[in-house]
N, C-alpha and C positions, 0 to 999 in steps of 0.2 A: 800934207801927210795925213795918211788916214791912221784913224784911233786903233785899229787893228795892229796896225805896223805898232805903233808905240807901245801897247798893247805888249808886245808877244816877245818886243825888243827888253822891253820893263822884267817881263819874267824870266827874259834868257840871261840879263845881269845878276837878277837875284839869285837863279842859279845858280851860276857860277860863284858868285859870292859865298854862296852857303857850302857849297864843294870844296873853296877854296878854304872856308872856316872847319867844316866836320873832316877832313882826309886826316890833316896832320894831326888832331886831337884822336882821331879813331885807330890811328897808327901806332901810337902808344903802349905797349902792352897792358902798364897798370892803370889805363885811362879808365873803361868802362866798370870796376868797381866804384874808383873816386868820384865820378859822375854820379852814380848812383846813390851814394851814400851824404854825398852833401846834396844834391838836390831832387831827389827823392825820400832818403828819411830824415832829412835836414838837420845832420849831424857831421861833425867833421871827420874827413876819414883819418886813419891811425898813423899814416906817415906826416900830417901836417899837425899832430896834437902836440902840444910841447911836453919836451921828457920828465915824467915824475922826481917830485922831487928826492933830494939822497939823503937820507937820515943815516946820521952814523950812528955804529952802534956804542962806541967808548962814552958819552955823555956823562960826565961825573953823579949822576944823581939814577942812569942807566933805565930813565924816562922813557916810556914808548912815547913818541905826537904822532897822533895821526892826521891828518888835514884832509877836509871834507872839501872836493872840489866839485862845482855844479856845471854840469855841463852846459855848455854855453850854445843858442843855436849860433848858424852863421849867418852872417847879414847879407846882404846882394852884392855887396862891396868883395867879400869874399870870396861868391862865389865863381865871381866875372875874374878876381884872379885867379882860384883853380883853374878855371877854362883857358886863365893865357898862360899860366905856365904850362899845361898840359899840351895846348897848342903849339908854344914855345921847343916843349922837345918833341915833339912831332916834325917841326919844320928842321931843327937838328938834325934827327935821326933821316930825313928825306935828303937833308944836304951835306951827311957827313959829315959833321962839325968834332 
């Protein structure tokens, strides 16, 4: 076999791979903000922050707390699952789950 063949055979798999991985992620409606914002301003986007917390207001002493939360970047671990959930209901929404 010539290096050409393997060659061209090599680039038509990754293709496809990479088709196979960007379709169902790009299909998503709220996919291309989330993408954007975790791995471009490497911040987590607003549907995956956890809900602030609920201060009541009856407290007998009728204290305000306020709590200082630092935002956290997201790690690679994070962001490889944004991308498969993201991909995840991509392939849903293709197969009408």
């Amino acid at each position: 076999m010539s290096l050409r063949i393997l060659w061209r055979s090599a680039v038509f798999i990754i293709t496809l791979l990479l088709i196979y991985l960007a379709f169902p992620i790009l299909i998503v409606p709220t996919s291309l903000p989330a993408i954007q914002q975790m791995i471009v301003a490497n911040e987590y986007p607003e549907e995956y922050l956890p809900p602030p917390p609920v201060v009541s207001a009856g407290t007998p002493a009728d204290a305000q707390i306020y709590e200082l939360q630092i935002p956290t970047i997201p790690t690679l671990k994070d962001k490889i699952n944004l991308i498969k959930t993201l991909h995840q209901q991509g392939m849903d929404l293709i197969l009408q789950k």
